[in-house]
N, C-alpha and C positions, 0 to 999 in steps of 0.2 A: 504494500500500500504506500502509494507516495506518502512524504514527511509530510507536507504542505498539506494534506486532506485535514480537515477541521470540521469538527462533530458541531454545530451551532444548537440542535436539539437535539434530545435524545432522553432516555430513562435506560438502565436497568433493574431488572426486578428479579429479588433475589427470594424463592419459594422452597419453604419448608414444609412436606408432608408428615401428615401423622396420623396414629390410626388409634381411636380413643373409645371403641365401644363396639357391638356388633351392628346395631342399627341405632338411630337417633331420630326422635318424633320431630320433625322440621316447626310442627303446628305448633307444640308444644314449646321447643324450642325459642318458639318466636315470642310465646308470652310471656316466656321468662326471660328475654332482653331486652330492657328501659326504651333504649332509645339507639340511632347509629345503626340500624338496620335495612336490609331493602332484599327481595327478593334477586339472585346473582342471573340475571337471563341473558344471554348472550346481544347484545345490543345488532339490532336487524338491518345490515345494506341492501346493497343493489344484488349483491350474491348470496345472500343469507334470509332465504324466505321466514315467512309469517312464523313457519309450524317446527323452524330451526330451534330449539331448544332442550336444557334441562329439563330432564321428568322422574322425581319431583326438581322444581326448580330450590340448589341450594341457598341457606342463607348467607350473604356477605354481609361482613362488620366491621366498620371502620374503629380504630382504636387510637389514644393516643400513646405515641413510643416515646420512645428514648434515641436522641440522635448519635450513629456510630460513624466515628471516620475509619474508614478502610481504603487504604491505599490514598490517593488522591481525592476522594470524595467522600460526601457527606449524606448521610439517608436523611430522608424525611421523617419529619417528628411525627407521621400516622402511620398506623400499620394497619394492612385489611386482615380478616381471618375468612374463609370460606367456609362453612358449617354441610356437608353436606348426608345424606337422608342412611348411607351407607357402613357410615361411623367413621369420617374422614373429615381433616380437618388441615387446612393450608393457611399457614401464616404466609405476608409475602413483604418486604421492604420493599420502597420504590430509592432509588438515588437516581437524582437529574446526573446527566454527563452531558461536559462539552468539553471541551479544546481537542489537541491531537489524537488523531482515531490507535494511533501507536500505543497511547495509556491504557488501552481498554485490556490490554493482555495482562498491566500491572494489577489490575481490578480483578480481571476472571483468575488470577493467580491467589490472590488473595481473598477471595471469595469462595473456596475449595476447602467444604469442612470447615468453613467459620468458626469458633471457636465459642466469641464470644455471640456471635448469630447463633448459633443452636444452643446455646446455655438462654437466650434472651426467649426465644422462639418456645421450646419446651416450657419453658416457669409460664409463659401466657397459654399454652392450653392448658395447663394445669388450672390456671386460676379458671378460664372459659368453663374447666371439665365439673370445678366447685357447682358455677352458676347451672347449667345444663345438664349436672346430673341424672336427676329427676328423668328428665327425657330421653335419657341413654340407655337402652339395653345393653348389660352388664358394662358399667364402664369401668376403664383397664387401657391406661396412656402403655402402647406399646414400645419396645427399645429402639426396635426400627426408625429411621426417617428416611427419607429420601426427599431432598435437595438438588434444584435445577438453577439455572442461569439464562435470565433472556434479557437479552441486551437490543435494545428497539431504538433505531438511530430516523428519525421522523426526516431532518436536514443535515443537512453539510456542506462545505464551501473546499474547491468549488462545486456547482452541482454538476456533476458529472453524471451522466447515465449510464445504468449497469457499472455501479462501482464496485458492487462485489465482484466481480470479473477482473478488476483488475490487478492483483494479487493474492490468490488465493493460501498462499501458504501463510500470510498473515492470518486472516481469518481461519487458517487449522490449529494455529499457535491461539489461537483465543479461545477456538470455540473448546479446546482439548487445556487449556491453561498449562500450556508448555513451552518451556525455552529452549530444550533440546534441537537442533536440526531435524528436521522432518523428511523421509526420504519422498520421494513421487507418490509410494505407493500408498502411503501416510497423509499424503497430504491430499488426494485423490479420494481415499475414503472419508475424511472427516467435511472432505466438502461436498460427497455424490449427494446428500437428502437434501438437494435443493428446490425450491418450487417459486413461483412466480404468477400472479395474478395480471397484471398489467405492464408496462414494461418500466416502471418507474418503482417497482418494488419487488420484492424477494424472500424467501424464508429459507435461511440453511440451516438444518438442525442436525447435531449431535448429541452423543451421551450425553455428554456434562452440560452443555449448554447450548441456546439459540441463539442468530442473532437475527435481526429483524429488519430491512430496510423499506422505507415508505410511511406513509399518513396510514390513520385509523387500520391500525395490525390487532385491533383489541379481539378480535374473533381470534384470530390465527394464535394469540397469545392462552385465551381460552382454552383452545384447544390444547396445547400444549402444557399449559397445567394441569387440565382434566388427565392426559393421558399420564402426565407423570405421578398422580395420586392412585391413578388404575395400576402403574406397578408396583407402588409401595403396596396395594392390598394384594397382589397378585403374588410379588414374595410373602407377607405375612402368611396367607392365604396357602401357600405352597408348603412354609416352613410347618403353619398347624396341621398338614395332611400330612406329611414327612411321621410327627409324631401319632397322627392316628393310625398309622400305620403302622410304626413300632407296637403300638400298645393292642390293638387288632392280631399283628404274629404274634406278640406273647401271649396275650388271652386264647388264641387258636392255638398256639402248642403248648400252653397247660397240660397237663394230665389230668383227665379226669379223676375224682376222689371216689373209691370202690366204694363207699357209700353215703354217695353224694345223694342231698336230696333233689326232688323234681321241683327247677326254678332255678336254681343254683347258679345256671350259665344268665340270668333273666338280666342282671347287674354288668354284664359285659355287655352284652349285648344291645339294653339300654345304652347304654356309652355310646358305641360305637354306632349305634343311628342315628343317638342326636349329633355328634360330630358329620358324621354325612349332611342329614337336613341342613343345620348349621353353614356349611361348607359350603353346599350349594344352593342354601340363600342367597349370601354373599356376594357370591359369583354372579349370578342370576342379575343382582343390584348395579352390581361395580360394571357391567357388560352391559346394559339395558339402559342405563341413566343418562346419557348424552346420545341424540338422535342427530344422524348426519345425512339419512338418506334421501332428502331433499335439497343438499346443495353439497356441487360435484365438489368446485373447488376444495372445500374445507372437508371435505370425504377424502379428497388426493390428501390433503395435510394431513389426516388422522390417522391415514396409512403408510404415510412416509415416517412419521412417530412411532406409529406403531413397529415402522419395519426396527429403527433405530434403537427405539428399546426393548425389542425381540417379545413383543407383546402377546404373539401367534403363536409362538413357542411354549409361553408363561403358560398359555391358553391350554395348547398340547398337556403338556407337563399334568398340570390341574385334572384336568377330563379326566387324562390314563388316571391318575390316583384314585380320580372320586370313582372311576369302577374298579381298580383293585380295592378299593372298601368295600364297595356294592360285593363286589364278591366274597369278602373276608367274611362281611355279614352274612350272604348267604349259605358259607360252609357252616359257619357258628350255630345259623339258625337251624342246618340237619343235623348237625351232631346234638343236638340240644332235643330237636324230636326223634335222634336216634336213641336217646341214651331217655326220652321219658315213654317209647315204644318199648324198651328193655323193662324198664321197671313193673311197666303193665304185665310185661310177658311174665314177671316172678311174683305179682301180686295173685295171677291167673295160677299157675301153678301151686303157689302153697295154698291158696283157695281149694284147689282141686285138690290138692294131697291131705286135707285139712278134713273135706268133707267126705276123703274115701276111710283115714284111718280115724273117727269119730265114733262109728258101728263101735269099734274095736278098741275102744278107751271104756275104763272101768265108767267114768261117766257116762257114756253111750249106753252102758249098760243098764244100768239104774234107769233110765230112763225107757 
């Protein structure tokens, strides 16, 4: 990127995921915050029809922060939180940028695992999680987060068109916050998820971060948080099937107890179907909640995100497990009517033996 290129507007916005509950009553939620609220709907252009939206649409809340300098810049004293219906909750900084587009790498370097950003980020869902309890099924702030970087440059001097094109290995060193030399092959991947609406703007996204060129990116940016809180639940989500799965093989290779009663297996079993239902709630929520299929464009943007954070895969992953539970359940559940068809079988028998040597007991006699 030339030296001379100078950021005149810009933001980046720096998003904390986190996963606070299994579900959360939105309705409810809503009664129980004062004020600084508003329903989060994707705001509607010329490409973003009527029926483009959250379902449920989450809540946003503006809060007042604490301003952090990082790097060269300074955040804004408000922070939003996004509330939404799944049991997901995104803090997000805004800090304006302007001068040299060269700083931006000092920024996304520094913005990598914040330190004091997820120490500030976590205490405010905590305090949020006091207020919203109530409306949270089981709530339970998990260790996970997951944190993005979208850096949205609105103008710059000079205005040059298609300036992401013109050196892209700067924008690999940003978008990946590295000062390492990059080879081709490197620098190729971290710039292929590019997209383009009109020819005076652009979205390259990577792992770690986006950057954004052009006026009103507020959809495109949407989306891009939406998907990034879809994989923080998609690892939680994975990691809790990982252990229902351990605890599923152990319970399945128990040994049965030679004189176990009938029901005995009922307590595993339980388990292990409410982890299923549970699971693929969740799932069902976090996949369902953001509707794209009414506009192409931001449909192309949700599948280049999606390619980037291997979203498809998460998706794979998830399914195989929730039916090797389905399955785990359904051996559990015939071992369980095998072994209370055995019990019948030797209630049936000392029945029978019972009522042949009876005649033949001194009591049968008397009688």
């Amino acid at each position: 990127m030339p030296e001379h290129v100078i950021i005149t507007k810009g933001t980046c916005f720096a998003l904390f995921a986190y996963d606070v509950g299994l579900s959360i009553n939105l309705t409810d939620a809503e009664r129980r915050i004062i004020a600084g609220t508003e329903r989060g709907r994707l705001r509607h252009k010329t490409r973003a029809p009527q029926y483009f939206e959250y379902r449920p649409a989450p809540l946003r809340l503006v809060q007042e922060g604490s301003v952090f300098d990082v790097s060269q810049y300074q955040s804004s004293p408000t922070v939003e939180a996004m509330v939404y219906d799944f049991g997901a909750v995104t803090i997000t900084y805004r800090f304006p940028i302007d001068g040299p587009f060269d700083r931006l790498l000092d920024l996304s370097e520094s913005l990598y695992e914040h330190e004091q950003l997820l120490v500030d980020s976590r205490t405010r869902v905590e305090q949020l999680l006091q207020v919203l309890s109530p409306a949270v099924e089981r709530p339970s702030i998990a260790q996970e987060v997951e944190d993005y970087i979208i850096f949205s440059i609105e103008s710059h001097m000079p205005a040059t068109p298609s300036l992401w094109t013109s050196n892209e290995t700067d924008l690999a060193h940003i978008l990946r916050a590295e000062r390492v030399p990059f080879s081709e092959q490197e620098v190729t991947d971290a710039v292929s998820c590019r997209i383009s609406f009109g020819q005076e703007d652009a979205a390259i996204i990577d792992w770690h971060s986006a950057v954004l060129f052009g006026k009103e990116m507020d959809d495109v940016r949407a989306v891009l948080e939406f998907a990034n809180v879809e994989l923080l639940e998609m690892r939680i989500l994975d990691e809790q099937l990982d252990r229902a799965l351990d605890q599923g093989y152990e319970a399945l290779s128990r040994k049965p107890r030679l004189l176990s009663l009938p029901g005995s297996h009922e307590k595993d079993m339980t388990h292990i179907a409410q982890l299923q239902v549970d699971s693929a709630l969740i799932f069902e929520r976090v996949t369902n909640t953001l509707k794209l299929l009414g506009d192409q464009y931001l449909a192309r943007v949700y599948r280049l995100v999606s390619q980037r954070f291997h979203l498809e895969a998460w998706d794979a992953s998830i399914l195989r497990k929730l039916q090797t539970l389905e399955s785990i359940y359904g051996k559990m559940s015939d071992r369980a009517g095998t072994r209370r068809m055995e019990v019948l079988e030797w209630i049936i028998i000392i029945l029978i033996t019972l009522s042949i040597a009876l005649p033949f007991l001194p009591i049968g006699v008397g009688h």
